[in-house]
PDB file of the backbone (N, CA, C, O) and the ligand in Angstrom, with CONECT records:
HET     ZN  A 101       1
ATOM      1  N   UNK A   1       4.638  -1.922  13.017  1.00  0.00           N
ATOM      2  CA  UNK A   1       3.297  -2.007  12.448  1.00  0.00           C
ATOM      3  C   UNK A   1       3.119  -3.352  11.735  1.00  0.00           C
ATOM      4  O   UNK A   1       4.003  -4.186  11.539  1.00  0.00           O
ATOM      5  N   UNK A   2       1.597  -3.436  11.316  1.00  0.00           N
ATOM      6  CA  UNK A   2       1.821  -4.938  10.774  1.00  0.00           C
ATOM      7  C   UNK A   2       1.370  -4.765   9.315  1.00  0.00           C
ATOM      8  O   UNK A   2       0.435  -3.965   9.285  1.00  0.00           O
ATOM      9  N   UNK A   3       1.611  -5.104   8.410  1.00  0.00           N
ATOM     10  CA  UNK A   3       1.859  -5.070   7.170  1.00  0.00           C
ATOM     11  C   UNK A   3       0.162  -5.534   6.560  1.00  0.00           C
ATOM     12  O   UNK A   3      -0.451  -6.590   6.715  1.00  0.00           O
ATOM     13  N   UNK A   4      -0.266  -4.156   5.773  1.00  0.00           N
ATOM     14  CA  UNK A   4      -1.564  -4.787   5.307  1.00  0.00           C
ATOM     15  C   UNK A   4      -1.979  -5.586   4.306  1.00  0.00           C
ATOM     16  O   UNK A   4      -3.053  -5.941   3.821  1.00  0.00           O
ATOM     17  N   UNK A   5      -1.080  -5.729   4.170  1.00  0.00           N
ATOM     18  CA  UNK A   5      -1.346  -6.442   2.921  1.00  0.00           C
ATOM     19  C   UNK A   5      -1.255  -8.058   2.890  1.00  0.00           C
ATOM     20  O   UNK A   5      -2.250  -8.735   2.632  1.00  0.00           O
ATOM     21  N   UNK A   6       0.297  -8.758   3.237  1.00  0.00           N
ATOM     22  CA  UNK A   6       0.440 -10.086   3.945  1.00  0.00           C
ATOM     23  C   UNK A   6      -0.061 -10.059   5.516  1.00  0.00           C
ATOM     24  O   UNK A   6      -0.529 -11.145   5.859  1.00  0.00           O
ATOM     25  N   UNK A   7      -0.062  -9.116   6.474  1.00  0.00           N
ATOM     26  CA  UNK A   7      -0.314  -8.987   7.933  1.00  0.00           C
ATOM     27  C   UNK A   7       1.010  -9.444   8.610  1.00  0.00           C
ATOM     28  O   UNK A   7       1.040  -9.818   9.783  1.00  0.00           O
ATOM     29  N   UNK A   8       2.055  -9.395   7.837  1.00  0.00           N
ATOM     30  CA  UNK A   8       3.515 -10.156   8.846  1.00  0.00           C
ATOM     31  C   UNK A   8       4.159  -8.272   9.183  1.00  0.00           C
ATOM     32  O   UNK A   8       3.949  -7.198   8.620  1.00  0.00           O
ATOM     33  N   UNK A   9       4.977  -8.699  10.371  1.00  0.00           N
ATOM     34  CA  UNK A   9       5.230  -7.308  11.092  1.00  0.00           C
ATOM     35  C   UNK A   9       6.036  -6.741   9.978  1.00  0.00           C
ATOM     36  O   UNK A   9       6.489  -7.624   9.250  1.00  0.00           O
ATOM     37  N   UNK A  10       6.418  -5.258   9.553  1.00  0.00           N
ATOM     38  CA  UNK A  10       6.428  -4.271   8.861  1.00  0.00           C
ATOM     39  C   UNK A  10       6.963  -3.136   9.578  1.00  0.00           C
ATOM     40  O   UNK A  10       6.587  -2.902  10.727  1.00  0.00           O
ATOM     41  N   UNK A  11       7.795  -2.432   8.999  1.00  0.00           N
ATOM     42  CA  UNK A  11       8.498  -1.268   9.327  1.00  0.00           C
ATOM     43  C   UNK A  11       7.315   0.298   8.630  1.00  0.00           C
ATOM     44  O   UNK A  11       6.813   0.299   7.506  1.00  0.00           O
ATOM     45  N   UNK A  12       7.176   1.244   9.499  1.00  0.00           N
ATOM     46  CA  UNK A  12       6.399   2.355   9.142  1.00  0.00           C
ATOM     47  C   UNK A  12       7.408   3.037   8.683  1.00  0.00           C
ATOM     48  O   UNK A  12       8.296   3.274   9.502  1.00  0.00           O
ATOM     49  N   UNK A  13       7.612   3.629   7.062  1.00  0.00           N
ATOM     50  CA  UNK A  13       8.563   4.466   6.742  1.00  0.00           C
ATOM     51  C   UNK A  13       8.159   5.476   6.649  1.00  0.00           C
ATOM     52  O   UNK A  13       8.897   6.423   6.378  1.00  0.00           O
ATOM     53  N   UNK A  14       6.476   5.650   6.899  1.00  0.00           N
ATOM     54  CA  UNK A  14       6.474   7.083   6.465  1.00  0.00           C
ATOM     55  C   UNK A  14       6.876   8.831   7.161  1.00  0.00           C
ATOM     56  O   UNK A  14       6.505   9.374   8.202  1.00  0.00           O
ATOM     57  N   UNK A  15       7.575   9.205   6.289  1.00  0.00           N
ATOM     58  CA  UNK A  15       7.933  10.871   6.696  1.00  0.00           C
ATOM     59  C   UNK A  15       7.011  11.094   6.985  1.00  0.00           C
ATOM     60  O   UNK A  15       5.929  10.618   6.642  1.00  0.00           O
ATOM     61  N   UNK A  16       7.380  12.207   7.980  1.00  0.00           N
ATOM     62  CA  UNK A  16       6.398  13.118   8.577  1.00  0.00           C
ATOM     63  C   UNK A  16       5.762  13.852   7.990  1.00  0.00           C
ATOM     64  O   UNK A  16       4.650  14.217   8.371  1.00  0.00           O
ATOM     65  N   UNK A  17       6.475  14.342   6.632  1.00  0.00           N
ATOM     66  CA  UNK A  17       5.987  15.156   5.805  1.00  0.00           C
ATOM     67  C   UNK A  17       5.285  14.362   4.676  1.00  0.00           C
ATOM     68  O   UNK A  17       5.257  14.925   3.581  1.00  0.00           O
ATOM     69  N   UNK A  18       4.720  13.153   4.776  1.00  0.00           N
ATOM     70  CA  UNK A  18       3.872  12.332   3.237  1.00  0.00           C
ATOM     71  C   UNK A  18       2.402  12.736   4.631  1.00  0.00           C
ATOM     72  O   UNK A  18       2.212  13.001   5.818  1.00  0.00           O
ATOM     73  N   UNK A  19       1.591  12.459   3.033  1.00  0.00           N
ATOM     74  CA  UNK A  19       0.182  12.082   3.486  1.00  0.00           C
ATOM     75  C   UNK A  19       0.140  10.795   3.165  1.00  0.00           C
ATOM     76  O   UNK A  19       0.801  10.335   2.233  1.00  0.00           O
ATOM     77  N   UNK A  20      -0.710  10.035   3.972  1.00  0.00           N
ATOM     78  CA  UNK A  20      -0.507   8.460   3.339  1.00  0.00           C
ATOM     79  C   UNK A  20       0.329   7.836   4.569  1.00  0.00           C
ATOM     80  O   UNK A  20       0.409   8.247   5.727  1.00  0.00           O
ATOM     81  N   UNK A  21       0.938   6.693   3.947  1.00  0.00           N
ATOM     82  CA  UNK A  21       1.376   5.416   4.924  1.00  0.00           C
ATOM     83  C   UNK A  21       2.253   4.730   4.005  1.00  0.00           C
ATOM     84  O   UNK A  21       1.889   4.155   2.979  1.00  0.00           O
ATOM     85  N   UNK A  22       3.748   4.854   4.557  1.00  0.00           N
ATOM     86  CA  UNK A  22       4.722   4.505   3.602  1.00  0.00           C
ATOM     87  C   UNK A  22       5.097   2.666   4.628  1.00  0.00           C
ATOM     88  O   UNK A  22       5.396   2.647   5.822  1.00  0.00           O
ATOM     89  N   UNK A  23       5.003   1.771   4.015  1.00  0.00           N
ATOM     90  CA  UNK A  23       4.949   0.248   4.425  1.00  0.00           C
ATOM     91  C   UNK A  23       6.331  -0.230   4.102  1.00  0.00           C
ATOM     92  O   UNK A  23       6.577  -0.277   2.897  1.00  0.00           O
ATOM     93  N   UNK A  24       7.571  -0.703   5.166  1.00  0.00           N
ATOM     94  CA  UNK A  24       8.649  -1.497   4.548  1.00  0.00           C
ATOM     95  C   UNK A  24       7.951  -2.879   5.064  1.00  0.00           C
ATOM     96  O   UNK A  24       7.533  -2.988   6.217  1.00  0.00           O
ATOM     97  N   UNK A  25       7.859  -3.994   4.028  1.00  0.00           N
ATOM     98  CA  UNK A  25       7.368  -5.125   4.260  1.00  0.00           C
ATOM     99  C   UNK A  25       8.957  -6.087   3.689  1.00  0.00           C
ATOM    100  O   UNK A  25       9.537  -5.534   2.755  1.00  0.00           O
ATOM    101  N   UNK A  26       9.424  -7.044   4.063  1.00  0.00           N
ATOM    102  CA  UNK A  26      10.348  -8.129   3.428  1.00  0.00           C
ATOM    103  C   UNK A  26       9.718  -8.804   3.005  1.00  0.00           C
ATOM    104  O   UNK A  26      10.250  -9.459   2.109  1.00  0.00           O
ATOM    105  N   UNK A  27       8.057  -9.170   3.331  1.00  0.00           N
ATOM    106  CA  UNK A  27       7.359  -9.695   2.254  1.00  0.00           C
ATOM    107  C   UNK A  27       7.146  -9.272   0.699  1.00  0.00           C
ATOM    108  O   UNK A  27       7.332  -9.922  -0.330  1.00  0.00           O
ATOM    109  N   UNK A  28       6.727  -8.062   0.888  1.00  0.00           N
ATOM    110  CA  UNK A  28       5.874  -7.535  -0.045  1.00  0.00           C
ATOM    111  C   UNK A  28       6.791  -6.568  -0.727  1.00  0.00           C
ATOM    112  O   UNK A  28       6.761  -6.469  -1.953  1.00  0.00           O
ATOM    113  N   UNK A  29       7.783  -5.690   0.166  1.00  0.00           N
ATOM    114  CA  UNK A  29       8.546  -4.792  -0.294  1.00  0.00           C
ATOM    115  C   UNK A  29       8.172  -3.151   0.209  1.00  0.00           C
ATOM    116  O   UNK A  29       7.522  -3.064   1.251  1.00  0.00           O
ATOM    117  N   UNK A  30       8.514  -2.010  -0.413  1.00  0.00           N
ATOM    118  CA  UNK A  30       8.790  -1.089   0.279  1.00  0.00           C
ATOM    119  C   UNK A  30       7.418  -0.172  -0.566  1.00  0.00           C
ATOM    120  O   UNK A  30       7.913   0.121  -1.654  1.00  0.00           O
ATOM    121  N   UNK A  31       6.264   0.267  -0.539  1.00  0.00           N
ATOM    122  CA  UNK A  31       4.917   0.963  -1.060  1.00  0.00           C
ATOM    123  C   UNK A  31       4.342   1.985  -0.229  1.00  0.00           C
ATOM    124  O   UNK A  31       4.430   2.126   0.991  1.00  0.00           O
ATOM    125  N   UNK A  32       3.833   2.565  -0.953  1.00  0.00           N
ATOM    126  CA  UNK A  32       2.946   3.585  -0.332  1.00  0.00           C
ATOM    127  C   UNK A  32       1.613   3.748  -0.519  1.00  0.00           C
ATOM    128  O   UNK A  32       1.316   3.850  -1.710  1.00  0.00           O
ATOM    129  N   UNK A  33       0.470   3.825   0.441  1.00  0.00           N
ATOM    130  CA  UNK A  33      -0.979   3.658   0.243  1.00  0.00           C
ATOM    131  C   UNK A  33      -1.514   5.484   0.555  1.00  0.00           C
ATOM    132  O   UNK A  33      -1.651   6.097   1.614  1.00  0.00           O
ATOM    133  N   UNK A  34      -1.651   5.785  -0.470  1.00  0.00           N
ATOM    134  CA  UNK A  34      -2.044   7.164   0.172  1.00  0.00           C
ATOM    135  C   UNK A  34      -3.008   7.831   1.138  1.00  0.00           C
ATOM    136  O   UNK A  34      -3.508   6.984   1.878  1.00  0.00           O
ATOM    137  N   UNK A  35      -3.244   8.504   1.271  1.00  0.00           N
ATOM    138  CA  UNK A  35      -4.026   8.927   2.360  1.00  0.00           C
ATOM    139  C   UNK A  35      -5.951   8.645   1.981  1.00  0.00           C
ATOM    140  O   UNK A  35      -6.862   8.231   2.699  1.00  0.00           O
ATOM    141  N   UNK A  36      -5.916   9.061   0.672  1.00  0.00           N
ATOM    142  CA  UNK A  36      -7.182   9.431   0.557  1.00  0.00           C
ATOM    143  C   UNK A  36      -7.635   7.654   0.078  1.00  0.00           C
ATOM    144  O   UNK A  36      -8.816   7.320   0.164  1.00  0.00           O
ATOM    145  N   UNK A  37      -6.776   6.839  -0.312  1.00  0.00           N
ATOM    146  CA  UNK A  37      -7.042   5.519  -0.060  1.00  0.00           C
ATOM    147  C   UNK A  37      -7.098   4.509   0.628  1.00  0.00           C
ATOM    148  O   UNK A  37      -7.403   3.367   0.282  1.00  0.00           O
ATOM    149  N   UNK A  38      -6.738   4.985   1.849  1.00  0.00           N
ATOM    150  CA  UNK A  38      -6.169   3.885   3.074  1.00  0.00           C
ATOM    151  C   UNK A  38      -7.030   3.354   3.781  1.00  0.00           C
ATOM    152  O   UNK A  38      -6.706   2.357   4.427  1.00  0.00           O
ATOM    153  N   UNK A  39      -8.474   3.908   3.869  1.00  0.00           N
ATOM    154  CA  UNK A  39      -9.540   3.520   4.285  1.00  0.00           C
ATOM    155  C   UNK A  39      -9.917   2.357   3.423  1.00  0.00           C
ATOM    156  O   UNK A  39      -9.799   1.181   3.767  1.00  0.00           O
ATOM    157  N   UNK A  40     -10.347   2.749   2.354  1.00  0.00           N
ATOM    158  CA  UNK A  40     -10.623   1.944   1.250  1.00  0.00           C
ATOM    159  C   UNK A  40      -9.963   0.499   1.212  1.00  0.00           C
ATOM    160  O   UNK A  40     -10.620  -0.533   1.342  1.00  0.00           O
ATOM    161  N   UNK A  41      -8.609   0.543   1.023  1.00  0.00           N
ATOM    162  CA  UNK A  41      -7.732  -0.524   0.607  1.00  0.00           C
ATOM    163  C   UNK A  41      -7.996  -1.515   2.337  1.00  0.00           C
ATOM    164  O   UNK A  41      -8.130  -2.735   2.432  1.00  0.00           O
ATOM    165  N   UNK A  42      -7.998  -0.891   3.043  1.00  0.00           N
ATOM    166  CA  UNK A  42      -7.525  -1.729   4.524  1.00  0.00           C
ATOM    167  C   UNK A  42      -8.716  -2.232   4.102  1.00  0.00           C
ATOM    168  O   UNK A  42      -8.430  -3.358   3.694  1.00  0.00           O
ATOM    169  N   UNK A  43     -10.256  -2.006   3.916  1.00  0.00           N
ATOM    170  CA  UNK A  43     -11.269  -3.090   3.391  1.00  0.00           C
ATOM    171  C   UNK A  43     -11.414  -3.853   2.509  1.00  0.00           C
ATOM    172  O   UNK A  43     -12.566  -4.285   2.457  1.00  0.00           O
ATOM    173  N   UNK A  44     -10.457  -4.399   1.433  1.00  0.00           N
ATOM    174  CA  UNK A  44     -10.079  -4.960   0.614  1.00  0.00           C
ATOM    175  C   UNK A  44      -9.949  -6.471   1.028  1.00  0.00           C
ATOM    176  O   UNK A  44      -9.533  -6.794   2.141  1.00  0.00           O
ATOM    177  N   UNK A  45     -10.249  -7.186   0.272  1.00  0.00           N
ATOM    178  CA  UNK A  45      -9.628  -8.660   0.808  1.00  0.00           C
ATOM    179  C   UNK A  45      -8.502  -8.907   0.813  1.00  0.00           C
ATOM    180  O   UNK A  45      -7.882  -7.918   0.422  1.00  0.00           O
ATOM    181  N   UNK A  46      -7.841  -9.743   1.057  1.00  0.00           N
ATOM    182  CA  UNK A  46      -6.656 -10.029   1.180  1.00  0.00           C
ATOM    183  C   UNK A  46      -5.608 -10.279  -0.169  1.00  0.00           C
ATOM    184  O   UNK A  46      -4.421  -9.995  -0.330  1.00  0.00           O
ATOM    185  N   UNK A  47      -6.595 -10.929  -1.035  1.00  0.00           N
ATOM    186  CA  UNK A  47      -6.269 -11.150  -2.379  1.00  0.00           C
ATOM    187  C   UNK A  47      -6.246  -9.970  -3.486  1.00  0.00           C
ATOM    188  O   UNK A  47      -5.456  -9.643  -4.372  1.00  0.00           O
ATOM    189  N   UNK A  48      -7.807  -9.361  -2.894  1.00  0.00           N
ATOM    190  CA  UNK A  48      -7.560  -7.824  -3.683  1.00  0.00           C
ATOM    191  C   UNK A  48      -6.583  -6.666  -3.108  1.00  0.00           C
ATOM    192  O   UNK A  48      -6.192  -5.687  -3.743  1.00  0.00           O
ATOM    193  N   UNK A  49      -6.281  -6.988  -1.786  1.00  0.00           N
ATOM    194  CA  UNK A  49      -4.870  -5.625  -1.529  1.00  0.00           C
ATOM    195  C   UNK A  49      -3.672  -6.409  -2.359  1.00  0.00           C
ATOM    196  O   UNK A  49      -2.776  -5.730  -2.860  1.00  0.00           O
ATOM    197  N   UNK A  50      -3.670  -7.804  -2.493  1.00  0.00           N
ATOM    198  CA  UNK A  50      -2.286  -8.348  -3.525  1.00  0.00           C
ATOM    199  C   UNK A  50      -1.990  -7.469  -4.966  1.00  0.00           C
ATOM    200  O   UNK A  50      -0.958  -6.909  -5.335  1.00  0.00           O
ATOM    201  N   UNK A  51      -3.270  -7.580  -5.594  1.00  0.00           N
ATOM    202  CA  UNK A  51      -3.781  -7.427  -6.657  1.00  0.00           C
ATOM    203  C   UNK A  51      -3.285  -5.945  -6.513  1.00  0.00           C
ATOM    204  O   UNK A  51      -2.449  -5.408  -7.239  1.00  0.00           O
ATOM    205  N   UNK A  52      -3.864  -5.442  -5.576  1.00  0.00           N
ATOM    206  CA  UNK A  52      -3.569  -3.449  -5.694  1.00  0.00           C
ATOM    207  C   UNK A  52      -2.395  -3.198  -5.658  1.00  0.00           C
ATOM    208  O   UNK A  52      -1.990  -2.155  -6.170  1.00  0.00           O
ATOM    209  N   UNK A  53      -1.700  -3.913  -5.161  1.00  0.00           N
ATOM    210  CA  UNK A  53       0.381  -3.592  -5.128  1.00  0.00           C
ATOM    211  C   UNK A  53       0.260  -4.056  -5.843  1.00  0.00           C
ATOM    212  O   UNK A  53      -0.283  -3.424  -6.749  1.00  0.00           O
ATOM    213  N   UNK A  54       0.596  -5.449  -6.132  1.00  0.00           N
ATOM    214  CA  UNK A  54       0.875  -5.679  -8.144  1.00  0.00           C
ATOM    215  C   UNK A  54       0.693  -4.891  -9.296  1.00  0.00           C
ATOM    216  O   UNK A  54       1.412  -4.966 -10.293  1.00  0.00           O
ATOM    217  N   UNK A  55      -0.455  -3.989  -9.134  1.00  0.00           N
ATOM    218  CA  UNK A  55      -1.105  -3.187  -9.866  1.00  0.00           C
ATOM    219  C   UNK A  55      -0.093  -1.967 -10.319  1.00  0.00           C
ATOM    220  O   UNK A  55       0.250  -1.527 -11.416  1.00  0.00           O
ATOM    221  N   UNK A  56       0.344  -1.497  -8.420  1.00  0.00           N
ATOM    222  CA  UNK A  56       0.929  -0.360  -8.292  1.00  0.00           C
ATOM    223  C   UNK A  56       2.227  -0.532  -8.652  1.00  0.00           C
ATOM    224  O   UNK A  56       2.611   0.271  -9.503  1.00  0.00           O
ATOM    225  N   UNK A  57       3.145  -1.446  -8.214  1.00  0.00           N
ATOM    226  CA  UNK A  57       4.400  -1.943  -8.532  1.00  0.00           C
ATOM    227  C   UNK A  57       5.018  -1.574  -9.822  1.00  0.00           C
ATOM    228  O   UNK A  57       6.067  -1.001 -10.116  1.00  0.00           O
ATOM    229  N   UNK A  58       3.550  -2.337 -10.843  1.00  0.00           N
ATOM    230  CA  UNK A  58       3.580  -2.015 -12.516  1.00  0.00           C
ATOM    231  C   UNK A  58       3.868  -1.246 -12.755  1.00  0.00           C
ATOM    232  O   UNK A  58       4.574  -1.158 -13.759  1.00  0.00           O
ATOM    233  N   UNK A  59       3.518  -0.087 -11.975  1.00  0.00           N
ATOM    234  CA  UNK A  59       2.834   1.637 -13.207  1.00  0.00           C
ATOM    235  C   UNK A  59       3.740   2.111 -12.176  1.00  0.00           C
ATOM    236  O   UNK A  59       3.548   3.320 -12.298  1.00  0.00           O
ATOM    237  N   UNK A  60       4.687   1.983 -11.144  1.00  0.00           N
ATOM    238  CA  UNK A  60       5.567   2.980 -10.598  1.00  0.00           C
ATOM    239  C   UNK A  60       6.796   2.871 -11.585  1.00  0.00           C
ATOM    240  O   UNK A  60       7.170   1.931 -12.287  1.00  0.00           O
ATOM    241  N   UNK A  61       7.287   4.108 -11.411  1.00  0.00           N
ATOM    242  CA  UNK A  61       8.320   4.736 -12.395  1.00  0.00           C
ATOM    243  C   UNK A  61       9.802   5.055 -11.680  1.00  0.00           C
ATOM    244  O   UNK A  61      10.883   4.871 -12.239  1.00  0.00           O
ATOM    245  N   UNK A  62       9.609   5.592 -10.276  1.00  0.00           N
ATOM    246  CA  UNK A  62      10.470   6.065  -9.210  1.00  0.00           C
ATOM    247  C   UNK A  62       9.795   5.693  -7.846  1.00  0.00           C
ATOM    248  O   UNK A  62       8.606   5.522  -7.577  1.00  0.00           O
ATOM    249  N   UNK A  63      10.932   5.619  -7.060  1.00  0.00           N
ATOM    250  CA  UNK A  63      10.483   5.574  -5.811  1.00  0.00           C
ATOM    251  C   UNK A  63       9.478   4.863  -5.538  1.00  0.00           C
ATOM    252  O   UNK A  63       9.166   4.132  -6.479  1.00  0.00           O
ATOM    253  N   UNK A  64       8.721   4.755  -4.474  1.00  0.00           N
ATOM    254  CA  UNK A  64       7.954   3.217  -3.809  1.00  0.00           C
ATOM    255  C   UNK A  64       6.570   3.346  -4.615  1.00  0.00           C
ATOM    256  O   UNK A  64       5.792   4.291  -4.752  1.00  0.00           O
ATOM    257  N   UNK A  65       6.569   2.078  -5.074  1.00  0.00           N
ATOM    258  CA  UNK A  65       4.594   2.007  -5.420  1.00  0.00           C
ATOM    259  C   UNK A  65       3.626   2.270  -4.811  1.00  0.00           C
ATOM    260  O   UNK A  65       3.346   1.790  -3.713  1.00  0.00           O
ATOM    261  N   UNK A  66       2.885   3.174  -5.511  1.00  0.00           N
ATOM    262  CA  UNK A  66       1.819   3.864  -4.861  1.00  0.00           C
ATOM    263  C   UNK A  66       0.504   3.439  -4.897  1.00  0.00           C
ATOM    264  O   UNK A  66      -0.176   3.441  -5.923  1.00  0.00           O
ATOM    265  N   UNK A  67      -0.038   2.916  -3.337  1.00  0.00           N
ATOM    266  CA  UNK A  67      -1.239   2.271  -4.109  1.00  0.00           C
ATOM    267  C   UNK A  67      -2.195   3.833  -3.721  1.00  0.00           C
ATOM    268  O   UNK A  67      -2.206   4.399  -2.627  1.00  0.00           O
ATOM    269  N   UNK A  68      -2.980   4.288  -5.053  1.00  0.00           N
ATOM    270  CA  UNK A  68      -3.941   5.056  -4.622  1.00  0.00           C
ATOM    271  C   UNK A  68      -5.557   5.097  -4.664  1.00  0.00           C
ATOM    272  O   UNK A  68      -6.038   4.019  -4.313  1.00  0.00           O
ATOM    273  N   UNK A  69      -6.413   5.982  -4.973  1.00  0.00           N
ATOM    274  CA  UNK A  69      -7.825   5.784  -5.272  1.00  0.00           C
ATOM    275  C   UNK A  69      -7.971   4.871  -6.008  1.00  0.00           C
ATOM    276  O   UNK A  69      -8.659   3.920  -5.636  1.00  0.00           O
ATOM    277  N   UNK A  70      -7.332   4.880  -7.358  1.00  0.00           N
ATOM    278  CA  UNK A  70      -7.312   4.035  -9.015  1.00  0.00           C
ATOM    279  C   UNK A  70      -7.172   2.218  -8.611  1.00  0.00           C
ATOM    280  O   UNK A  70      -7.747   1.295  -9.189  1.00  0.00           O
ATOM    281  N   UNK A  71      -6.250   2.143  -7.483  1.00  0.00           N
ATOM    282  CA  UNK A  71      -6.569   1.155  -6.981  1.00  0.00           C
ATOM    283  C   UNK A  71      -7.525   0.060  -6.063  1.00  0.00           C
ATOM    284  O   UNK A  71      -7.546  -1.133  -5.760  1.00  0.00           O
ATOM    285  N   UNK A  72      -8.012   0.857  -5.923  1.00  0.00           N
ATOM    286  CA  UNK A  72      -8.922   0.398  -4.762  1.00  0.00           C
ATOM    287  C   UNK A  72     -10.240   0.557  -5.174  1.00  0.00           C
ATOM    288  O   UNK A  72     -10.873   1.604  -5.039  1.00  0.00           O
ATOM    289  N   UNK A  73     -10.763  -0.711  -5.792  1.00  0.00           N
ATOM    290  CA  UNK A  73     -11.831  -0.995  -6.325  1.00  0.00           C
ATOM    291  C   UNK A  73     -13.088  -0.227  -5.452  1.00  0.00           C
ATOM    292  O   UNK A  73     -13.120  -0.445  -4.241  1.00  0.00           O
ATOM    293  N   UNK A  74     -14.267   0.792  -6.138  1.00  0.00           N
ATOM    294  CA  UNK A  74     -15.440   1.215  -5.037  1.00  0.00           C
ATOM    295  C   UNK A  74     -16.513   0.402  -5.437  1.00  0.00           C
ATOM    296  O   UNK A  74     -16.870   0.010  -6.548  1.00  0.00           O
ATOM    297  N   UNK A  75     -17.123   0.164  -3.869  1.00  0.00           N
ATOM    298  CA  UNK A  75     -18.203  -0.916  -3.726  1.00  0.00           C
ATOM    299  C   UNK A  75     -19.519  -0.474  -4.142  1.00  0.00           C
ATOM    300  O   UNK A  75     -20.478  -1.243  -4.078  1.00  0.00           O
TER     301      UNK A  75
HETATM  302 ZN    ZN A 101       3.724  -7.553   3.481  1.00  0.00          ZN2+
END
């Protein structure tokens, strides 16, 4: 897959069992965009999906950063 965020190719980690879209990037690193945000974020600019992992990166505690609704600015 190709990585939404930089667009360089990307590994799909996600289980079968997540909702959402788990992203291994060597750019960017290893995140998760959830389901009910993924629409949202893929319309994001390029600078604002940066901004939304940075965001998420911050406030994760365990396991991969989650970018969700809270991230993804509505138009
Ligand atoms: Zn990336």
């Amino acid at each position: 897959m190709q990585c939404p965020v930089c667009l360089e190719k990307a590994e799909n980690l996600t289980p079968n069992t997540l909702q959402g879209v788990v992203v291994g990037c060597k750019h960017c690193g290893d995140y998760r965009i959830s389901a009910v945000a993924f629409h949202g974020f893929m319309r994001l600019e390029a600078d604002e999906k940066r901004a939304a992992l940075a965001a998420a990166r911050s406030t994760a505690t365990h396991g991969w950063p989650m970018i969700g609704n809270a991230a993804v600015p509505l138009r």
